[in-house]
N, C-alpha and C positions, 0 to 999 in steps of 0.2 A: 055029251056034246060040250065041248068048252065054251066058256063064258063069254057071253058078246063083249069086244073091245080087241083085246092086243091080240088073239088069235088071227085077225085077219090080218097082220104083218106077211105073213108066207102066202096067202093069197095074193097080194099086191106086188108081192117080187114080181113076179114076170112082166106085168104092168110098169112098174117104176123102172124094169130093165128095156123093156119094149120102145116106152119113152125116151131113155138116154142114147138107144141104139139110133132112134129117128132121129133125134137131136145134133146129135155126131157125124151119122150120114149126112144130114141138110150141110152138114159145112166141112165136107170134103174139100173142097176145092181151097175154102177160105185154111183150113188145119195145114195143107200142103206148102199155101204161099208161107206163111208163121214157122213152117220149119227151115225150109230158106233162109228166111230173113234171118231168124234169130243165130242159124250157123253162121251165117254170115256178120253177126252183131257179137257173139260170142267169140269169134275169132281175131273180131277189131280189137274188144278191148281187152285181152289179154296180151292180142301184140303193142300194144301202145306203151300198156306199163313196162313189158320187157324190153321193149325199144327205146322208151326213155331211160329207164336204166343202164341200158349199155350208151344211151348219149350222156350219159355221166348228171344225171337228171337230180336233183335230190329227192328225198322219199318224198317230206312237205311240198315238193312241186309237184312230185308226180299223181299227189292226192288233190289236190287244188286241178290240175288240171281233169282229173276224172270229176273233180266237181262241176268243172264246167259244163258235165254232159247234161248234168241234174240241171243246171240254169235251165240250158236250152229246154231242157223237159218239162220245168215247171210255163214258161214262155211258151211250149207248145199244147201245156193242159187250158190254158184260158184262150190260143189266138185260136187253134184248131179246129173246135166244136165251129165257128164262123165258117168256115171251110167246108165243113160236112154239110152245116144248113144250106149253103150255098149252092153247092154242086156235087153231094149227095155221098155216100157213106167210099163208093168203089171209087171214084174220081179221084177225091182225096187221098187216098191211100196210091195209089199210082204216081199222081204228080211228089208225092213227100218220100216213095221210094226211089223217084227217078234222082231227088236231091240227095239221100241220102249216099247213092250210087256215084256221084259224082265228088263229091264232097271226099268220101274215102281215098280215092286217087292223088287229091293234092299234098294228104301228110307226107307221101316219103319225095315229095318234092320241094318241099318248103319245112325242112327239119328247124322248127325256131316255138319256143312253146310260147309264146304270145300267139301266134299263127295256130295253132293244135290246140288254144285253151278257143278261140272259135270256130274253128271246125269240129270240136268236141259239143261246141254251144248246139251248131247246126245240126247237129247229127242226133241230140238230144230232141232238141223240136221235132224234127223228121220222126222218131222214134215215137214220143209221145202221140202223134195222132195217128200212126198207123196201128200201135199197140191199143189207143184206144177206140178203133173201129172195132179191131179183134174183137175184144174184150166185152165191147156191148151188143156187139151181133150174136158171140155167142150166148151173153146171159138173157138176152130178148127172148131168144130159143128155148130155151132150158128152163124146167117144171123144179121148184123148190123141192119137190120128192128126190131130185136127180140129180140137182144143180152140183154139190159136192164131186159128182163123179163124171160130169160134162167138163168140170174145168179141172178135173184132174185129170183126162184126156190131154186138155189144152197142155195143162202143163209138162204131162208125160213127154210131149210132143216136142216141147220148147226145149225141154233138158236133154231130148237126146240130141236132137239137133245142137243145141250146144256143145255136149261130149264132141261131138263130130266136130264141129267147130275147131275145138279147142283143140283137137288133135293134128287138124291141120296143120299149127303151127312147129311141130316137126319136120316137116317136109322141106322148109328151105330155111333161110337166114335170118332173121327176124331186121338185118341190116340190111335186107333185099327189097326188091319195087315189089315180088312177085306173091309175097304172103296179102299185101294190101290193092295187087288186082284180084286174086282169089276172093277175098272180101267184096270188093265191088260189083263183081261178077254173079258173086249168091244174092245181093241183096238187086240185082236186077234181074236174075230170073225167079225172083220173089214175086214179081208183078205178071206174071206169066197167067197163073193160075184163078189170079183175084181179074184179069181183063177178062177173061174166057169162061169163067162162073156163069152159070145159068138160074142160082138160088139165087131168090129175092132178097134182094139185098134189105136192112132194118126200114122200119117206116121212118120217116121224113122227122128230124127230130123240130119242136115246136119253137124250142129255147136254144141260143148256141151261148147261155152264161151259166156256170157255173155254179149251185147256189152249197157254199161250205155248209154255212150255218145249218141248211137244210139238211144238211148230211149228220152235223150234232148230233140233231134231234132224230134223223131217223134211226142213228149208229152209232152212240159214242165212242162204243168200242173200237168200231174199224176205224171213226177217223181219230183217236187216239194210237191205235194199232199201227195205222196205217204210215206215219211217222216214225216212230219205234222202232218198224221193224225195216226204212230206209236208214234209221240212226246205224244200225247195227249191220245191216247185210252190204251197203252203198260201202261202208269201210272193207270188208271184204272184196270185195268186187274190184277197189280200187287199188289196193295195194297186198293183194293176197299173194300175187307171183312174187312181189318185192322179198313177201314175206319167206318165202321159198328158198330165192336167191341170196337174202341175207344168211339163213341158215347153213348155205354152203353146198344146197343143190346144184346142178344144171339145171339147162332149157326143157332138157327132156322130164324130168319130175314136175317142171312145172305146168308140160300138158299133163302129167298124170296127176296129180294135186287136181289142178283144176279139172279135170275131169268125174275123178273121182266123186268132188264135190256133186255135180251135178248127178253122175251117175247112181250115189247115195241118194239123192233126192228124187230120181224116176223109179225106183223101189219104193221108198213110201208113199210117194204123192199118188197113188190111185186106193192103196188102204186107210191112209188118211182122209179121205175126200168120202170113202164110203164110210168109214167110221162117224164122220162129221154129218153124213145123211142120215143116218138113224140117232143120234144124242144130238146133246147140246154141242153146238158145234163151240163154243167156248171152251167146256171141259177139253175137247183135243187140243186147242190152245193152250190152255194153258200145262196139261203133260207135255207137249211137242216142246216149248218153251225153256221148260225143265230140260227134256233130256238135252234138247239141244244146248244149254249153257251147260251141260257137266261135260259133252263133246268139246265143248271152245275152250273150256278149261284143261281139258285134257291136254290139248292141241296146243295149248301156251304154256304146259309145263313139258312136254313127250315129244314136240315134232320132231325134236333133234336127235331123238335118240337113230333112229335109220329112217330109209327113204318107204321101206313097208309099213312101219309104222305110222308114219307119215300120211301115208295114200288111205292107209285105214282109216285113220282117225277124220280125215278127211270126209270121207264116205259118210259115217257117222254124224258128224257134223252134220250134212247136208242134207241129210234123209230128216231132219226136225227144223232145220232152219228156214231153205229156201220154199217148200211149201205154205210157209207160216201167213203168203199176203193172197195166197188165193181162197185159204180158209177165211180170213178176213171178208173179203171182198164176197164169197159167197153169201158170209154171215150180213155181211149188210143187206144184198140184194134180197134175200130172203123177207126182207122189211121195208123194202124200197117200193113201191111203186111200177109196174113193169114198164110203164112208156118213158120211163126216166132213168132209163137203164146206163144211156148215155153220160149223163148228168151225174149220175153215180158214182160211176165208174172212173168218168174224166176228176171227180173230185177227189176217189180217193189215192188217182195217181199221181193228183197236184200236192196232197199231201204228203206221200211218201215221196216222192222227192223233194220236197221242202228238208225232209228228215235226211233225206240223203245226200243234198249239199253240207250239208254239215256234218256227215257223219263219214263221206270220204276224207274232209280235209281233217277230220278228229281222228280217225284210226291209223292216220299216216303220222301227224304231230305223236298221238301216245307211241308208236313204235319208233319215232326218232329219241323221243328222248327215256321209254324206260326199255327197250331193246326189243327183239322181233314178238317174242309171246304177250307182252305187252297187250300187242292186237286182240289176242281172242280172250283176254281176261277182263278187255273193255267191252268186248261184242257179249261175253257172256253176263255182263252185269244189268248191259240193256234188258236183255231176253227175259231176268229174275225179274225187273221192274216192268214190260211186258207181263209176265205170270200173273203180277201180283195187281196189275190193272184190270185182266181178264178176270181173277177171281172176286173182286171188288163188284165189277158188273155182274155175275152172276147172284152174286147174295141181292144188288139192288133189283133185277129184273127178271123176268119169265122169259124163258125163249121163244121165239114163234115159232106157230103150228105149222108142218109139213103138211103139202099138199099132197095127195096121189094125180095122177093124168087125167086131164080133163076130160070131162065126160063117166068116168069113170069111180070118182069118188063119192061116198055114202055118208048121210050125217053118222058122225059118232064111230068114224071109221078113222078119221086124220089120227096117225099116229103121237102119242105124245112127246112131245120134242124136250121134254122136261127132261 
């Protein structure tokens, strides 16, 4: 008979899968709207940068103005929790898709980037509190045994729906009304699925303020992280296509780029997410970390060699990169508090976009002035200093212990999270 302890890990699988299955089911409906939205949010801001581009935009503009989404976002991680307490987790999310909807139709009527750096504001806030209803509905749900691979669902979800997005933007002219009614259109039948929901929507949150500090102390790491890795991926996000286009692409590589990206990161983000449930989930931070800054390094010396190359290196890139804030975010809640799921979550989304207004307008400035690789040679340096924060935290502290499903767990059975 094997030795009581780690042996009952294979007992508990079906259990910790049982759980994730229930978890994922209860938010069907809400999984459906977030794939919506986010095609529809993936497909905005990639047409944006290549639309300003072709308005003869400069790179530093065109990163300043994707900054402004982050403004609007950080404005919408403090005003929004007000909103939820108010008139309750589904309301909100409704009324801020209806703005978000609306708001996309006026960019290709009003080409003038004063006018797009606050509609970029608007659509950031919109963004911020419906992303953080998602966010805390689903970790409310979800059992620390699991959590890793509940929101690696989420994000499985987000990234295809992205690819999809993003491939839209082949279909007509980036200089056309009809790529930015496509956008408007997904992100209002985003609100479809979350009116018509019959799951209990989260309990009533107590608090609609943000507490940082509390977040320190529950998490250094993620709200350390949680900056870092907006320093690094917000640069990306904002001037990736630029990046493309300067090299000598087309339009078309640059839904496959961005694509790829994403697509690379729906490949790992559910082996990562269950990697991260059974270890410390730091240790996959800080590997992901790694691999992913020798991808961005790759990417800053190779992209130009061809457009395969390219899409690959891509791929790569993003199977270690964009994953990196939902390991975060899980690693905190795992130490959070469950009725402050909210509070959590809104915080560490206020943080990473703190990191990512400055870190769109940083990876566009570094590509203007030491040339297009530039980019991923600044995004991979983050990522080392990333590594070397997460390995810092683990020498100072223990990981917390993993739960099994409640009801179900035995003393001396929690898995060691060590």
């Amino acid at each position: 008979m094997p030795p009581r302890g780690a042996p009952y890990a294979a007992d508990l699988a079906p259990v910790v899968a049982f759980s994730m299955f229930r978890a994922v089911s209860a938010l069907v409906s809400l999984l459906a709207a977030a794939a919506i939205l986010f095609a529809g949010n993936g497909l905005q801001g990639t047409l944006l940068a290549v639309r300003g581009d072709l308005e003869g935009f400069s790179t530093p503009l065109i990163g300043i103005l994707m900054s402004c989404y982050f403004a609007g976002f950080i404005l919408g991680c403090r005003i929004n929790p007000t909103f939820v307490k108010s008139v309750g987790h589904i309301r909100t999310f409704i009324a801020l898709a209806s703005i978000a909807s609306a708001v996309t139709l006026v960019h290709p009527l009003v080409v003038d980037v004063a006018v797009w750096g606050l509609l970029r504001a608007c659509t950031g806030f919109c963004f911020a509190g419906m992303i953080m209803v998602i966010e805390s509905w689903i970790n409310e749900r979800a059992e620390n045994s699991s959590r890793g691979r509940v929101l690696a669902v989420y994000r499985l979800i987000d990234m295809s729906a992205t690819v999809g997005g993003n491939a839209l933007l082949s279909i007509a002219s980036p200089q056309s009304f009809e790529l930015f009614a496509i956008v408007s259109i997904l992100v209002s039948l985003a609100l479809v699925p979350v009116a018509l929901t019959r799951a209990p929507a989260p309990r009533p949150i107590e608090t609609a303020r943000l507490n940082v500090p509390r977040l320190f102390q529950v998490s250094p790491l993620a709200a350390i992280g949680a900056p870092l890795i907006g320093l690094a991926n917000a640069s990306f996000w904002a001037v990736g296509p630029v990046y493309v286009q300067a090299m000598g692409y087309d339009k078309d590589v640059v839904a496959w780029f961005m694509s790829a990206v994403v697509v690379g990161a729906g490949v790992m983000v559910f082996p990562l997410g269950a990697i991260s449930d059974r270890i410390d989930r730091r240790h996959v931070m800080i590997g992901a970390a790694i691999c992913g800054s020798a991808a961005a390094l790759a990417l800053g010396e190779f992209g130009g060699k061809s457009a395969a190359t390219l899409v690959a290196l891509a791929g790569l890139f993003g199977a270690f990169i964009i994953p990196m804030f939902g390991i975060a975010a899980a690693h905190a809640n795992d130490r959070a508090d469950r009725t402050l799921a909210l509070e959590t979550n809104g915080g560490l989304l206020l943080l990473h976009s703190c990191g990512s207004i400055v870190g769109a307008t940083a990876g566009a400035v570094v590509m203007a002035q030491f040339g297009p690789g530039a980019l991923f040679h600044y995004i991979a340096i983050v990522y080392i200093a990333f590594a070397a924060v997460c390995l810092y935290r683990v020498l100072r502290r223990e990981a917390p212990a993993r739960q099994a499903a409640p009801g179900l767990a035995h003393p001396g059975l929690t898995p060691d999270a060590r």
